[in-house]
N, C-alpha and C positions, 0 to 999 in steps of 0.2 A: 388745498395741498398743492405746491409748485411742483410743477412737472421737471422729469431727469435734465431738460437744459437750464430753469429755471434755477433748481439743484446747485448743479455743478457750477452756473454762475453767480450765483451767492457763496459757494466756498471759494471761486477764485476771488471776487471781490475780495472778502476777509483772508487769504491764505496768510499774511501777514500778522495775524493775530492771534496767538496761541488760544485767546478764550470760546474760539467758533469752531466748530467741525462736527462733523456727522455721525451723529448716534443711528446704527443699524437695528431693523426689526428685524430679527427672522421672518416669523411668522407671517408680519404684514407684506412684506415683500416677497416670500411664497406664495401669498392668494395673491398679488398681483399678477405674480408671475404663472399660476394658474390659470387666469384670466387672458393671456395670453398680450398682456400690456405692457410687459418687459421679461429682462434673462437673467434671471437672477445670478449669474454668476457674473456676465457680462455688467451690470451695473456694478457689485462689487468692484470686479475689475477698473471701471470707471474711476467710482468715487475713495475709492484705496487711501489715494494721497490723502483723505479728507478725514479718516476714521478715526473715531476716538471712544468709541463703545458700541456697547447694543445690548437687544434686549431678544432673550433666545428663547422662544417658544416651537412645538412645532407644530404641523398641519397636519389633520387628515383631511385627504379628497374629498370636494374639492375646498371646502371652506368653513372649516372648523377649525378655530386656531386654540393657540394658549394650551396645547394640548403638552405632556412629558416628553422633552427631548428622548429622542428614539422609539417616540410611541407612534409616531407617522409619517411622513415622506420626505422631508428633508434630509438631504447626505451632506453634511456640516461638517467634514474633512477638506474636500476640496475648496469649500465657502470660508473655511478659517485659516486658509494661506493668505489668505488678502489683509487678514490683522496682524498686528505688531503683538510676541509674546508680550504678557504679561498685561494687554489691552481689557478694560474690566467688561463683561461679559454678565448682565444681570438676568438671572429666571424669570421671567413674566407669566406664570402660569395662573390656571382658573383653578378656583377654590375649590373648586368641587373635584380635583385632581386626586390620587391614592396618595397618603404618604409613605406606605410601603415603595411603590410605584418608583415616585418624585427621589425618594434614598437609592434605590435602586440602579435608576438613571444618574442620578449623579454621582456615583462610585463610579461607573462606568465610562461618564468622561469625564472623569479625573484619571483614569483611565488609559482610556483613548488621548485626551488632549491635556496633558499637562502643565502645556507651558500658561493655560489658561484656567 
């Protein structure tokens, strides 16, 4: 995996090319940011220019992922000013998830976050 300068210097390399740019993990980039390896808002911040999706799961403490948005510690209002509306935004969650649950939370940001 290329580290945050590696990152950012492969999207400036391609900034020129519409078909390159940064699909975000929630998830993955919360347990880093657990791990105390980076800020997860500060790298948003970063790689902004770069974004063109992501995949939204969330974390429980410290490192269980794939879990239902809003079912663990990620605060994904401040993290989704960094997207552009209407940016696609796909659920990565684990099978073993409720689907009571899963309905639930996605009413809720649809909700909360509209423009996505």
């Amino acid at each position: 995996m290329p580290s945050e300068r590696e990152m950012l210097a492969l999207q400036d390399h391609f900034a020129d090319n519409p078909m390159v740019g940064y699909w975000h993990d929630f998830g993955h980039v919360q347990l880093k940011h657990n791990l105390g390896l980076l800020d997860h808002t500060e790298w948003l911040q970063r790689i902004a220019p770069h974004l063109i999706g992501g995949h939204v799961h969330d974390v429980e403490w410290p490192a269980l992922d794939h879990r239902v948005p809003f079912s663990g510690m990620i605060d994904y209002a401040p993290l989704l000013e960094f997207f552009p509306p209407g940016c696609p935004l796909v659920w990565e969650l684990s099978p073993s998830r409720d689907a009571a649950e899963i309905r639930s939370a996605h009413a809720r940001w649809q909700s909360e976050f509209p423009a996505f």
